[in-house]
C-alpha positions in Angstrom: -25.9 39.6 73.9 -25.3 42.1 77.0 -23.4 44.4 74.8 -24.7 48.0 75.8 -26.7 49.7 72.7 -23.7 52.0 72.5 -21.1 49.4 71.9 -24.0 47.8 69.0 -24.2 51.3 67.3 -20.4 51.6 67.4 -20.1 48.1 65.7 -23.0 49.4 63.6 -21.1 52.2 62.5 -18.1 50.6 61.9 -19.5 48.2 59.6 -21.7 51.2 57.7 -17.7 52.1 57.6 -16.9 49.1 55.6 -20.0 49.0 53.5 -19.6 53.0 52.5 -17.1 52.1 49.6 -19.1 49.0 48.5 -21.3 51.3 45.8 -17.8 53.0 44.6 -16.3 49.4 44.5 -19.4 48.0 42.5 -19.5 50.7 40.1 -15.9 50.9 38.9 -16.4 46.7 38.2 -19.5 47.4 36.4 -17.5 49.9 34.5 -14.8 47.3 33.9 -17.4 44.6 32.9 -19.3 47.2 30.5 -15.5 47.6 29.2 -14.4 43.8 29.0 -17.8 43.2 27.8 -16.9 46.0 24.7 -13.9 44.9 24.1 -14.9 41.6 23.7 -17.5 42.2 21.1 -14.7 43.9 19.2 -13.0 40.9 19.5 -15.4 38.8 18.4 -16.5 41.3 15.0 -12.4 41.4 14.2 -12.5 37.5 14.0 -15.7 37.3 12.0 -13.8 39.3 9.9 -11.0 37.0 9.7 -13.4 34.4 9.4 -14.7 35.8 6.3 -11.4 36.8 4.9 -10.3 33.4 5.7 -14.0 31.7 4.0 -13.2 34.0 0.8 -9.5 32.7 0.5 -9.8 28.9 1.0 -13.1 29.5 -1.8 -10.1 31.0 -3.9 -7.8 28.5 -3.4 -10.5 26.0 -4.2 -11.5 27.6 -7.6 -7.4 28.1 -8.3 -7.1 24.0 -7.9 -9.9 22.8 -9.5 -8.7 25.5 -12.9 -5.5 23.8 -12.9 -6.4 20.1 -11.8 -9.1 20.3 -14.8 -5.9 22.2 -17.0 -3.7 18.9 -15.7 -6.3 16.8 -16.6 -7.1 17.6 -20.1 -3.3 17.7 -20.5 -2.8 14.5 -19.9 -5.9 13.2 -22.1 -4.2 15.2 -24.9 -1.3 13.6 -23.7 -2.4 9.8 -23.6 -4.4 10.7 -27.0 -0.8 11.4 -28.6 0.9 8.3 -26.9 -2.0 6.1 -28.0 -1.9 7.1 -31.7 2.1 6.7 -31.6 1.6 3.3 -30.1 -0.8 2.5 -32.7 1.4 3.8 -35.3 4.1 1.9 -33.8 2.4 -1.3 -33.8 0.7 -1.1 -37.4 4.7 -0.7 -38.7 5.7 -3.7 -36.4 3.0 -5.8 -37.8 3.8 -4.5 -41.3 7.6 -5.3 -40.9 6.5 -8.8 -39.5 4.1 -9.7 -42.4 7.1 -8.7 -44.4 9.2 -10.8 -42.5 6.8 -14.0 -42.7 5.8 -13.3 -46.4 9.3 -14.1 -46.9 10.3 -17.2 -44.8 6.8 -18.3 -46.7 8.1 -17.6 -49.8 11.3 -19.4 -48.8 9.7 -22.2 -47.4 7.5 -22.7 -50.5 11.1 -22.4 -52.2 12.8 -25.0 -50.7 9.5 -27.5 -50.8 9.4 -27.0 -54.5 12.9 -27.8 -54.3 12.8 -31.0 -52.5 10.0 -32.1 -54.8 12.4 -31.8 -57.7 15.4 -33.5 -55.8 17.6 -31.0 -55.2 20.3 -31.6 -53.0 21.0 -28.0 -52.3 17.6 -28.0 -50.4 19.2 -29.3 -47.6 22.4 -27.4 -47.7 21.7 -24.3 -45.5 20.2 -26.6 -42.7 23.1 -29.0 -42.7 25.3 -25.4 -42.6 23.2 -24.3 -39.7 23.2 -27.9 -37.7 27.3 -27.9 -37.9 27.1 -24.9 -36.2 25.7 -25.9 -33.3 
């Protein structure tokens, strides 16, 4: 504290000194944060953008798969409608071919009764022929 008042307005001075660029300093970041700050708002509009671009394509992709699930799917019910009538056609000339089939071992059946009722011996013959076989 006993430095003369020349030596304090000499350190005075040399700190004025120092402090003489601070303005020129401050401006040129202000300059660079109005910059960063325009830059960054350009930034920010250009991904919006993409955002939007990116919003309208997934909504197009979604409409493009649900057209062609809903095509898939009435494919297949066209396709399940054509099996089912096959199938159905199938199994009415199965059960056709079995009633056939029965009709006849009933009409053989009513043969060979009639037959043993009579006394027949042949009414036994193709049993006997089917239990040598065995």
């Amino acid at each position: 504290m006993d430095v003369s008042l020349e030596r304090r307005i000499e350190i005075l001075e040399e700190n004025m000194e120092q402090l003489r660029d601070v303005p020129a300093r401050l401006s040129a970041v202000e300059s660079q944060i109005v910059q960063l700050r325009a830059e960054m708002q350009t930034g920010f509009s250009a991904l919006r953008g993409q955002d939007d671009e990116t919003r309208r394509e997934m909504v197009r992709l979604h409409d493009d798969t649900r057209r062609e699930m809903v095509s898939l799917n009435d494919e297949t019910r066209r396709e399940m409608v054509r099996l089912n009538d096959a199938t159905r056609r199938e199994m009415a000339r199965l059960n056709d071919e079995t009633n056939a089939h029965l009709r006849v071992l009933h009409e053989e059946v009513i043969s060979r009764i009639t037959l043993l009722r009579e006394g027949h011996p042949t009414a036994f013959r193709k049993n006997e022929r089917k239990r040598k076989r065995r």
